[in-house]
C-alpha positions as CSV (number, residue, x, y, z in Angstrom):
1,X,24.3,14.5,-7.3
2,X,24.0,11.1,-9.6
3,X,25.7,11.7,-12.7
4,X,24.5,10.4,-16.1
5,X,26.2,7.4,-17.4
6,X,27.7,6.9,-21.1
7,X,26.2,4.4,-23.2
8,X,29.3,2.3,-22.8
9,X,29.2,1.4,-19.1
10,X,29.6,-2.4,-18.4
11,X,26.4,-3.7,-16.5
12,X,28.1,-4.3,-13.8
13,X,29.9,-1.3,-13.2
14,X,27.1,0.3,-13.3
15,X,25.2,-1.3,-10.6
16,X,28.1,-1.0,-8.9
17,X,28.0,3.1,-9.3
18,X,24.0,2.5,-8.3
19,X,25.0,1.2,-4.8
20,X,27.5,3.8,-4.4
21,X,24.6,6.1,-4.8
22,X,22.6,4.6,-2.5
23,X,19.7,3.7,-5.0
24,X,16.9,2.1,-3.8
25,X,15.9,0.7,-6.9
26,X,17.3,0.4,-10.8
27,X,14.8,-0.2,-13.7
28,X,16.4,-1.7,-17.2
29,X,13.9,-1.9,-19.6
30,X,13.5,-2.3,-23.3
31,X,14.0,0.9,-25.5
32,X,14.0,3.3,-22.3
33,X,17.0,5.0,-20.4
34,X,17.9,3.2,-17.3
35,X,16.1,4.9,-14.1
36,X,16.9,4.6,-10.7
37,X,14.7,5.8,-7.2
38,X,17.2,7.5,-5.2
39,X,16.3,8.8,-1.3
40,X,12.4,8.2,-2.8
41,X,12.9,10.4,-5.9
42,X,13.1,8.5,-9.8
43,X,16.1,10.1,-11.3
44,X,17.2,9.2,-15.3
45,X,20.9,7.6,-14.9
46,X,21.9,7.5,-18.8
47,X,22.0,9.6,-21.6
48,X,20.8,6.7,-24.1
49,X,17.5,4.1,-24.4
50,X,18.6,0.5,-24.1
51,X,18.2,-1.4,-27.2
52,X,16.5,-4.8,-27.1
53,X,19.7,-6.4,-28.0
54,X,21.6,-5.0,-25.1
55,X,18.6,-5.6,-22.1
56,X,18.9,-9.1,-23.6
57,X,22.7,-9.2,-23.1
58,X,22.6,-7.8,-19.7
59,X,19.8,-10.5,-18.6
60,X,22.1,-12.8,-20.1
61,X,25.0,-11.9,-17.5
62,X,23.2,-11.8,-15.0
63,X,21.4,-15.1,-15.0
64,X,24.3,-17.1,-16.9
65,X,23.2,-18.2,-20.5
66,X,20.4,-17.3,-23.0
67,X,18.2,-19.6,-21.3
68,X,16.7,-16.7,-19.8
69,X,14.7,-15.8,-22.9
70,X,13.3,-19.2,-22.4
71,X,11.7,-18.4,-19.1
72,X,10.3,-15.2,-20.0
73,X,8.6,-16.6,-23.3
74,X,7.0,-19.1,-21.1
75,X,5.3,-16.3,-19.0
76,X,7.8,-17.0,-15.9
77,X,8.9,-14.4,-13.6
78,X,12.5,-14.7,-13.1
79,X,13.9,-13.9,-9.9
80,X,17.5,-14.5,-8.7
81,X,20.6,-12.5,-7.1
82,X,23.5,-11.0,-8.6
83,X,27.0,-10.5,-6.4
84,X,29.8,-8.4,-7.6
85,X,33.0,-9.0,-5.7
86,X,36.1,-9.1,-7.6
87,X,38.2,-7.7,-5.0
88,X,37.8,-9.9,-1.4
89,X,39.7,-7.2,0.2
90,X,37.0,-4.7,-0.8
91,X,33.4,-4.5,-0.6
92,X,30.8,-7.0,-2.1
93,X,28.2,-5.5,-4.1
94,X,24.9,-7.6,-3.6
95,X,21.8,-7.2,-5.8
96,X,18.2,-8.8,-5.9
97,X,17.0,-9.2,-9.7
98,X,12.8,-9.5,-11.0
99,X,12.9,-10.1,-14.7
100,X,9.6,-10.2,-16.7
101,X,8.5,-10.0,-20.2
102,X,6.6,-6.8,-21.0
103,X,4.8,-4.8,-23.6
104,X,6.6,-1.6,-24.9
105,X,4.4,0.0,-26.9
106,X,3.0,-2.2,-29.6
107,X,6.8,-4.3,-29.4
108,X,7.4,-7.3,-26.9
109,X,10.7,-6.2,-24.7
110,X,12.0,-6.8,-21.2
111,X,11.3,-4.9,-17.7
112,X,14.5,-6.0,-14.9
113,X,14.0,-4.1,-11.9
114,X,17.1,-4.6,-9.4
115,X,17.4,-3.8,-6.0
116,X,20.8,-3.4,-4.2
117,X,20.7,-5.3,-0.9
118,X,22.7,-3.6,2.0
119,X,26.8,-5.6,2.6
120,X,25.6,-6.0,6.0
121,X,22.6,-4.6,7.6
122,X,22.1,-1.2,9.5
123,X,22.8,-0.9,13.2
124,X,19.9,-0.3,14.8
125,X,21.7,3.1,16.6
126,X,21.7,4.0,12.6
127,X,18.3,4.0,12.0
128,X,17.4,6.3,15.1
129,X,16.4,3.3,17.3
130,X,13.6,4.6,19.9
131,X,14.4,3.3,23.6
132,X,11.5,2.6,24.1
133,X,11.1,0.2,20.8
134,X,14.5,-1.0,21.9
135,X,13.1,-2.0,25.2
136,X,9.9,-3.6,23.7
137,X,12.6,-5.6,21.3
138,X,14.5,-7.8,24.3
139,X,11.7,-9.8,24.8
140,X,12.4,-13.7,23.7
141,X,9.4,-16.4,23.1
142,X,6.2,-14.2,20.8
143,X,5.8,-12.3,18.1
144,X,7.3,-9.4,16.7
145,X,5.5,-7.9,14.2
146,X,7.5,-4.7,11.5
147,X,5.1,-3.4,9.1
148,X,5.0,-0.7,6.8
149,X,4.1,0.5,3.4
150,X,6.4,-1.3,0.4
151,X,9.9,1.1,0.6
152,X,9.1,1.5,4.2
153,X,12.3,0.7,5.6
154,X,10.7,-2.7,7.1
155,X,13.6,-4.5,6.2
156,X,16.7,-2.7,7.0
157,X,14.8,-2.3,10.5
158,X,14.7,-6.3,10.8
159,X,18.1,-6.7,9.7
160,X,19.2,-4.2,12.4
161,X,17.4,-6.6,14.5
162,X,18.9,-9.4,14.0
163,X,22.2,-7.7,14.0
164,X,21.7,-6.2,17.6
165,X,21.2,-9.5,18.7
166,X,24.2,-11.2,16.8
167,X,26.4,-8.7,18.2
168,X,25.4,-8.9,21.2
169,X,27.7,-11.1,23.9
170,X,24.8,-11.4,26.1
171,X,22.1,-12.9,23.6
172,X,22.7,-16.4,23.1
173,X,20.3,-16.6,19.9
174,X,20.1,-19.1,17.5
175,X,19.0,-17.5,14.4
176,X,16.9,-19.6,11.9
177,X,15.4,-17.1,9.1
178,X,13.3,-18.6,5.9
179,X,12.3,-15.8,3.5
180,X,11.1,-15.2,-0.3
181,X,13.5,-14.0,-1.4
182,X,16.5,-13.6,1.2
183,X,17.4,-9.6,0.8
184,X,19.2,-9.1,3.5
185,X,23.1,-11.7,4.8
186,X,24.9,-11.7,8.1
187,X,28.4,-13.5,6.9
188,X,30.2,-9.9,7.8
189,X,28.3,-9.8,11.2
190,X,30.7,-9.7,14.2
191,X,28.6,-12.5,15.9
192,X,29.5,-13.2,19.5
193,X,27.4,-16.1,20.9
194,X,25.0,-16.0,18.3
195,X,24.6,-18.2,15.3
196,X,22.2,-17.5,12.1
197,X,21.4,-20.1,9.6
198,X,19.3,-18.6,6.2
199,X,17.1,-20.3,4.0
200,X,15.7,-19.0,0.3
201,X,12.1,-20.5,-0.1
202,X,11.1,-22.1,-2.7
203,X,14.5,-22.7,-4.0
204,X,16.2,-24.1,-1.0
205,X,13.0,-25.4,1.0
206,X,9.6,-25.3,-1.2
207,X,7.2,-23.6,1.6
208,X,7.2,-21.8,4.3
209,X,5.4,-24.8,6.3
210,X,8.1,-26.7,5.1
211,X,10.4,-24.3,6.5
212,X,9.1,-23.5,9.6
213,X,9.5,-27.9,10.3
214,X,12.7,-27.8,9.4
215,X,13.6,-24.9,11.9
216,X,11.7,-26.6,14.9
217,X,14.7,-29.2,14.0
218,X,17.4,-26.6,14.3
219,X,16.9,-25.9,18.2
220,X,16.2,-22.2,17.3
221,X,15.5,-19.4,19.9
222,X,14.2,-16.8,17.0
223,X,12.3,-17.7,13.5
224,X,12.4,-15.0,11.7
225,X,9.4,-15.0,8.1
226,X,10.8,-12.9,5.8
227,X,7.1,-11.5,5.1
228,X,3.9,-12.9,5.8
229,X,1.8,-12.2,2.6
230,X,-0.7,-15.3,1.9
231,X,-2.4,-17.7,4.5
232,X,-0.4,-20.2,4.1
233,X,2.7,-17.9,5.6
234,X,0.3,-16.5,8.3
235,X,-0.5,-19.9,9.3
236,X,3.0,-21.0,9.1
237,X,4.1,-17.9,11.3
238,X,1.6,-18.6,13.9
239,X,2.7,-21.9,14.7
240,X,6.2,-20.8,15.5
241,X,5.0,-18.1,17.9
242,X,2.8,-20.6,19.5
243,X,6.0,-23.1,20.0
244,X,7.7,-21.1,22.0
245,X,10.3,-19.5,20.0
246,X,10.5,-15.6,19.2
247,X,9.1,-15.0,16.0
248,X,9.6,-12.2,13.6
249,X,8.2,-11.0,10.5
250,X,6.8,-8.4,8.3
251,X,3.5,-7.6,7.2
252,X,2.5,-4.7,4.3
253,X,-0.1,-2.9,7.0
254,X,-0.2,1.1,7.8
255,X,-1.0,1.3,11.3
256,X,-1.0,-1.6,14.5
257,X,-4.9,-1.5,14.1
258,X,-4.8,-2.2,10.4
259,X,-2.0,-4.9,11.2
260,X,-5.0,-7.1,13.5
261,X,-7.9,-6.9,10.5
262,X,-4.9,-8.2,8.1
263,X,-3.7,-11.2,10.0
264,X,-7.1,-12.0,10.8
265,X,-8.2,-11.8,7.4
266,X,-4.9,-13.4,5.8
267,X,-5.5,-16.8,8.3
268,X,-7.1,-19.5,6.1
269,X,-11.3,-19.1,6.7
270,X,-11.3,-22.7,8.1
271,X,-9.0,-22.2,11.1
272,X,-9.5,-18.4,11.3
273,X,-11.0,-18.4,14.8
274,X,-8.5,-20.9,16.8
275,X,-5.7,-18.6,14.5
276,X,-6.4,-15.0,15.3
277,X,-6.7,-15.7,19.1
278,X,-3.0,-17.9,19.0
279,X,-1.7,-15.1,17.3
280,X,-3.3,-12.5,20.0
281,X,-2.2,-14.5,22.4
282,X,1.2,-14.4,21.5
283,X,1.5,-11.4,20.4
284,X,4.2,-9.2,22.1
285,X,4.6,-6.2,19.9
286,X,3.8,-4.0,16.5
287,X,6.0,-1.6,14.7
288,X,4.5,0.1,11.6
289,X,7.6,2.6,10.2
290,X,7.6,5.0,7.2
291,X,10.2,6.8,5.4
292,X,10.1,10.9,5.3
293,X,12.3,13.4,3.3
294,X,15.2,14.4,5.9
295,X,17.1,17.6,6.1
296,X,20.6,15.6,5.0
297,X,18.6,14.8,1.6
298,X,17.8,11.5,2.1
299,X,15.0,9.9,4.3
300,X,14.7,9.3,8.1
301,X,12.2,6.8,9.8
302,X,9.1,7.7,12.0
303,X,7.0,4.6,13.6
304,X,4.1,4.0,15.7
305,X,4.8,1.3,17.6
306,X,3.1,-0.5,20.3
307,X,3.9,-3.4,22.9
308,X,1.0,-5.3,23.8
309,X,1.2,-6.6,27.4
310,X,-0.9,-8.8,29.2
311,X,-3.5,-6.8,30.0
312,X,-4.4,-5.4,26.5
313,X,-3.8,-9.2,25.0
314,X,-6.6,-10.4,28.1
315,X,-8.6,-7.5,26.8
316,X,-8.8,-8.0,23.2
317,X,-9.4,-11.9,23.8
318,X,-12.6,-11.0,26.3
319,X,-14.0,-8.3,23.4
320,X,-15.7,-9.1,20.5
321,X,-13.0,-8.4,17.4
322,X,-14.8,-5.4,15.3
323,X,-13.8,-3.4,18.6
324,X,-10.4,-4.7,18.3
325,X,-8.9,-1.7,16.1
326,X,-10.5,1.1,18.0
327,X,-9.2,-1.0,21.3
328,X,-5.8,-1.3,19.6
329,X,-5.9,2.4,18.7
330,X,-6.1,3.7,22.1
331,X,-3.5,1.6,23.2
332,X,-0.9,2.8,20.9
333,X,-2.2,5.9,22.5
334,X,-2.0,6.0,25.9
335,X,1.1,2.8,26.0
336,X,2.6,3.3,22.8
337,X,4.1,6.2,20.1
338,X,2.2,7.7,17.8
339,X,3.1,8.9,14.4
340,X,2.2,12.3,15.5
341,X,4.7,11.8,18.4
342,X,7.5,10.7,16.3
343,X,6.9,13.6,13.7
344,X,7.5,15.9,16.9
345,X,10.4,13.8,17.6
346,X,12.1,13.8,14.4
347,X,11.4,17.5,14.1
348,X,13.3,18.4,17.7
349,X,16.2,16.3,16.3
350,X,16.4,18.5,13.4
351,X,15.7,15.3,11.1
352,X,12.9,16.8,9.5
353,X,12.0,20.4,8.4
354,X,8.7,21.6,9.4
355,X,7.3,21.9,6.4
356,X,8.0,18.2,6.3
357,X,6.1,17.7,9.8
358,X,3.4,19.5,8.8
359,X,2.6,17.7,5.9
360,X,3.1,13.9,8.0
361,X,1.0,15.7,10.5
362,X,-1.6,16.7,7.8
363,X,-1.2,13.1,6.7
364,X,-2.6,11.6,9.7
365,X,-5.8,13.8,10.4
């Protein structure tokens, strides 16, 4: 159980208890108690609402100097990291930081929300790896697609990913990963013929075109996009696939039919037709993951996943593309998993109660 914090706890010794948790998520804000989302559930962590004075103070210590204030009254976002590691001998506490001004009740006032950002990413044996999906992951040159709801899981799955293969003797990958913002570092990663090199866009390159040059520079095997959100990342994505190099990113989609209409709708109107069929083309596999309540009290990952091979890829390029979901959908079908087949799965493993299956299974119908 969390237990409720005095009003004197140091910032960071509290986020430091908030990792220890396992929160998902801590919200500061003005004249409210500090909340945190633990295993999917919003829990109240202290006793007493945070004065303006003190949200202030912690913003403060976080990003350095009062300049802060200066951002936020300029309607700026800011967004930034926070480490906590006063001990080298002992674990580093990482943290990913959105500041914002906001209106509490009829008083201007401050909304952080933090996010604590795994020491080093999940193996993938952690996250109840499928064999199958494992299988589908050795591929090199193409696209690799992880999608999911926001909270999904999508990117603890891609940092066990790229951990698998940094770990791996037999996977001589060069790493090159560009993201907005970076959640996710591989300095404590055993690498064994592996190298990774990570870039924060904007702040260290200013786009993600920008960044996908600069990697073709790097002699990469795998670009990895943090997330492809706007058509200028799509676009950006689809010309590294189409190089040559593995590709992997993320996408907010539900289902691997859902994840086609929203690449093809993301790639800028002008280019959308010589796009979506590069991005077919090269397409070598979907996963769309979500989190359910487990039987240990936290959450456990079911997917639908599904590798497209050449035939489906020949198929979808000779059909017109409103049939493409419902083509898509019987794939996953008869060559893929289901959801409903990983609900069964996680239920055999004793992951999952069954009132828990039968409401995912409801879920899908």
């Amino acid at each position: 159980m969390h237990r409720v914090l005095p009003y004197e706890t140091p910032l960071d010794d509290l986020l430091v208890h908030c990792s220890h948790l396992g929160a998902s998520r801590i919200q500061i804000q003005t004249d409210q108690p500090v909340e945190i989302r633990l295993h999917g559930k919003n829990l109240t962590l202290t006793d007493d609402i945070w004065s303006s004075h003190r949200v202030r103070d912690a913003l403060f210590h976080i990003y350095g100097d009062s300049t802060a204030d200066i951002v936020l009254t300029q309607a700026d976002a800011i967004d930034l990291s926070h480490t906590i590691w006063p001990n080298r001998k002992a674990r580093r506490h990482s943290f990913r930081i959105n500041a914002v001004a906001a209106t509490i009740g009829p008083e201007r006032g401050i909304n952080m929300t933090i996010r604590p950002l795994a020491d080093i990413p999940r193996k993938l044996e952690e996250q109840n790896i499928e064999p199958r999906l494992k299988d589908a992951l050795e591929g090199d040159n193409g696209g690799y697609l992880i999608c999911g709801a926001t909270g999904s899981g999508k990117t603890t799955l891609m940092g066990g990913i790229n951990r698998d293969r940094l770990e791996n003797p037999d996977c001589h990958c060069n790493i090159v990963e560009g993201s907005a913002p970076l959640e996710l570092l591989y300095d404590l990663v055993k690498r064994q013929n592996a190298t990774i090199s990570q870039s924060e866009i904007p702040k260290q390159l200013q786009t993600f075109p920008d960044f996908i040059r600069a990697a073709m520079r790097q002699e990469p095997t795998d670009i990895v996009v943090g997330e492809c959100r706007d058509p200028q990342t799509v676009e950006a994505a689809i010309q590294a696939m189409i190089s040559g190099h593995r590709l992997m990113s993320s996408i907010h989609t539900f289902d691997p039919p859902s994840t086609l209409r929203r690449v093809e709708a993301l790639c800028p109107s002008d280019q959308r037709d010589s796009l979506i069929i590069a991005f077919v083309e090269n397409l070598k596999l979907i996963v769309n993951q979500r989190l359910l309540p487990s039987t240990d009290g936290k959450r456990t990952p079911i997917r639908e996943f599904l590798p497209v091979t050449r035939t489906l890829r020949n198929r979808l390029l000779d059909t017109p593309r409103e049939q493409w979901p419902a083509i898509t959908r019987e794939a996953v079908n008869t060559q893929g998993q289901t959801y409903l087949q990983s609900i069964a799965q996680a239920l055999t493993e004793k992951r999952i109660t069954e009132d828990v299956a039968r409401k995912a299974r409801d879920a899908e119908f």
